[in-house]
N, C-alpha and C positions, 0 to 999 in steps of 0.2 A: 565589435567583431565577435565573432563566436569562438569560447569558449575552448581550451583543449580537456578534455576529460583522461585524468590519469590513472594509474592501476592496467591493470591487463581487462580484455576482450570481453562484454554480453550482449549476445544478440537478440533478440526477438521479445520485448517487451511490448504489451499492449495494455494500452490506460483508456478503461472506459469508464463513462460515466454516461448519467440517468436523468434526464430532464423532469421535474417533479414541478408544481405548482410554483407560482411567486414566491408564497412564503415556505417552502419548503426548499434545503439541501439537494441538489443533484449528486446521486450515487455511481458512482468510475468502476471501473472494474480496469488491471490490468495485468498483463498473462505474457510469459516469456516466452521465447523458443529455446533452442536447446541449452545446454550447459552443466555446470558440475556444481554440485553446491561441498563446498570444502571446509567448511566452518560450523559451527554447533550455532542450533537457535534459540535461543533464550532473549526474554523481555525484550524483544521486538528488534534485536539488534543481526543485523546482516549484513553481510559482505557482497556491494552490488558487483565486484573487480570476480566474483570469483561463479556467481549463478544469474539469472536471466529471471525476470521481476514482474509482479501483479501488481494495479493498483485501482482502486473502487475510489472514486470522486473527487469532480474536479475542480472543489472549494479552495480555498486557500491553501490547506493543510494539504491535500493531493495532490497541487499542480506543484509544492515546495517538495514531497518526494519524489513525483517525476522530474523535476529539474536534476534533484541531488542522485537519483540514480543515471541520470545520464552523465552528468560531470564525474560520477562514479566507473564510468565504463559501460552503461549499457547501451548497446551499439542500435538496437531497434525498438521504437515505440508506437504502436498503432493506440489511437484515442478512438473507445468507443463509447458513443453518446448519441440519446435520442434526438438530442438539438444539436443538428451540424454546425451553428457557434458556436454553440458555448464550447466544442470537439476542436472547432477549427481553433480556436482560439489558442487552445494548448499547444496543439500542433504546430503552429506559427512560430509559439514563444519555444519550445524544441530544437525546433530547426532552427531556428534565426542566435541565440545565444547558446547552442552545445554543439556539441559535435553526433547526438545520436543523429539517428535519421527516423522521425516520425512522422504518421499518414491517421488518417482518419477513414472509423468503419459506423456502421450505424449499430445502434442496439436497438434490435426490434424484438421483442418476446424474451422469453426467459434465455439471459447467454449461455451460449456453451464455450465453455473452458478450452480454449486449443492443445490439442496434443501438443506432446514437448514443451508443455508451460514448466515450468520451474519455481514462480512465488509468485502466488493470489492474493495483493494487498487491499484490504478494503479499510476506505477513508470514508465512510460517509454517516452519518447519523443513525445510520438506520440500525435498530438493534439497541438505539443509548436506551438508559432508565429515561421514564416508566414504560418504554417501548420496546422491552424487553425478550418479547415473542414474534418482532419482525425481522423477516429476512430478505436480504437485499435480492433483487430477481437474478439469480443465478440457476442454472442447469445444476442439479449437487451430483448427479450420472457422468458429468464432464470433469469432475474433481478425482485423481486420482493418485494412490500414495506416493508415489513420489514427489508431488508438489509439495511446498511451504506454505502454509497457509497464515495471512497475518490482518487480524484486525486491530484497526486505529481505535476501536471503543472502548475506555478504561472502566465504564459502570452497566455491568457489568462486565470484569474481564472475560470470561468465559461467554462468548458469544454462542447464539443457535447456530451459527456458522463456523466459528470454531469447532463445534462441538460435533456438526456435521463432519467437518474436515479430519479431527479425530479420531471417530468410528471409523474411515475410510483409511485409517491409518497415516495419516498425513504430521507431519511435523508443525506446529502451530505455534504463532507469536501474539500475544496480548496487546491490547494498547496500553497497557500499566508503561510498559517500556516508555513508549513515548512520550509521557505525561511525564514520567521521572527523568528524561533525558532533557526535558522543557524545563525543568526545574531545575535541573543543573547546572544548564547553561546559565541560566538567569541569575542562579546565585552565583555563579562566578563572575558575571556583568556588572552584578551590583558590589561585592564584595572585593572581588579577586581572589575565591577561595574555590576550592575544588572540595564540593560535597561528595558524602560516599551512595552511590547509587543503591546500592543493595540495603541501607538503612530505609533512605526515602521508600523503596519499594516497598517493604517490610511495614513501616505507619501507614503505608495506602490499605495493605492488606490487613491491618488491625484495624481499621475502618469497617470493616465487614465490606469492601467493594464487592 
């Protein structure tokens, strides 16, 4: 049965992703509609109950936050992808296990960012080391400061796209976050012990990531 998602109300999420060759990643892009964002952003951490959400690709790791923001309260997700499966596909598992309501758009050309988006999360490859000077096909004219901007790339954290979203003034989340938040869990799975995240962060960035 589907899913009740708790916390209070977000509406207008859109999850697209990016059909790329066999052996390459499909890149998601996904874009909210209105809302408030109530909460500070730091290491990748966001409150989906309280703003309306982005997300870039519809790998494993993208279609686990489009799940987790809709069971979070976001009430709408449009999946944009140049391969209507691998779009429909998400779209299905949306609908059918949460309570959002999500639809499917194509990505043709570089996307434009919907007015009234709220957080641009990007899940996709694109941007990781040694690949350091690509950026995902986005409109950066359609990004504007009031969005959240968040990449899932932790090598480096400071993405071109970050860095874009930046300049435009925008509030920006690293994938350092979610890399230490994967680590967290895992050590409390294997352990039963509650790591301190702000340590683990701390050895990623004395790493020179």
């Amino acid at each position: 049965g589907r899913r009740r998602c708790g916390g209070g109300a977000v509406d207008g999420v859109k999850l697209l992703e990016r059909a790329f060759g066999p052996d390459d990643e499909p890149p998601d892009v996904a874009a909210g509609g209105e809302g408030e964002q109530t909460k500070p952003v730091h290491s990748a951490q966001l409150d989906a109950r309280d703003v309306s959400h982005g997300l870039h690709h519809l790998g494993g790791a993208a279609r686990a936050v489009g799940v987790e923001m809709a069971l979070a309260g976001a009430g709408r997700i449009t999946v944009v992808n140049r391969s209507r499966d691998r779009g429909q596909a998400v779209v299905d598992l949306l609908n059918d296990q949460t309570d959002a309501k999500a639809d499917y758009a194509p990505w043709q050309g570089s996307f434009r960012i919907p007015q009234g988006t709220d957080i641009v999360i990007h899940a996709t490859s694109v941007g990781l080391y040694p690949n350091v000077d690509a950026m995902p096909d986005i409109d950066l004219d359609s990004i504007t400061p009031d969005m959240v901007v968040a990449d899932g790339i932790h090598n480096p954290p400071l993405t071109r796209l970050l860095k874009a979203a930046q300049d435009k003034g925008c509030k920006t989340a690293d994938g350092l976050g979610m890399l230490v938040q994967q680590g967290v869990i895992g050590i409390r799975y294997w352990t039963g012990k509650d790591a301190d995240p702000a340590v683990m962060r701390q050895a990623l960035l004395d790493l020179g990531l």
